[in-house]
C-alpha positions in Angstrom: 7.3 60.4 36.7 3.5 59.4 36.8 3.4 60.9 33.5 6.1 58.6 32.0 4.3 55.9 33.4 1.3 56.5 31.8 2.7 57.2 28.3 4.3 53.9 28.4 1.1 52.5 29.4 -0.6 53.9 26.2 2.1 52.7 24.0 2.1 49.0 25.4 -1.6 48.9 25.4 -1.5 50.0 21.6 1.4 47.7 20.7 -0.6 45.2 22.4 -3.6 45.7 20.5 -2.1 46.1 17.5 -1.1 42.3 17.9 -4.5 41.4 18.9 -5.8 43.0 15.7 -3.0 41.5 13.7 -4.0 37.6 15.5 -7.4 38.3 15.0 -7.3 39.3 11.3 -4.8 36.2 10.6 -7.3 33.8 12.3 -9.8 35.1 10.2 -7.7 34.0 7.1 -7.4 31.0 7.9 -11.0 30.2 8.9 -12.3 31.6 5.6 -9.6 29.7 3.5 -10.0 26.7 5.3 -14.0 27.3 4.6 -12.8 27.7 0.6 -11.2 24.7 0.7 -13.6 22.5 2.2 -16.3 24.1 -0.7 -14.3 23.4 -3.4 -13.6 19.6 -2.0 -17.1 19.7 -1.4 -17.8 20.6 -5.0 -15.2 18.1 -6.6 -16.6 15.5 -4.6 -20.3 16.6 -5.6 -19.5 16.7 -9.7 -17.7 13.2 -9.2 -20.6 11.3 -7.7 -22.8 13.4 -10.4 -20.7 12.1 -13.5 -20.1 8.5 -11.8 -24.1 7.9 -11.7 -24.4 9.1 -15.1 -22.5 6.3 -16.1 
C-alpha cells in the first residue's frame, strides 16, 4: 500500500511540476514580448521626435 502511495506521489509531484514549468515558461513570454513591444514603441516614438525636429 505504502508503495502505491508513493508512486502517486511521484506522478503528482511531476504533473505538478510540469505545470510550474509550463507557468514559468509562459510568463517568460509575456515578459519578453511585452519588453518587444515597449522597444519598438520606444523606437517609433524616438524616429518621430527625430524627423519632427528636423523640420
Amino acid at each position: 500500500m505504502d508503495v502505491v502511495i508513493l508512486i502517486l506521489a511521484i506522478f503528482v509531484g511531476l504533473v505538478f511540476l510540469g505545470l510550474a514549468v509550463k507557468l514559468a515558461l509562459f510568463g517568460l513570454r509575456v515578459i519578453f514580448s511585452l519588453a518587444f513591444v515597449g522597444l519598438l514603441v520606444f523606437a517609433v516614438i524616438w524616429l518621430l521626435s527625430k524627423i519632427l525636429t528636423l523640420f
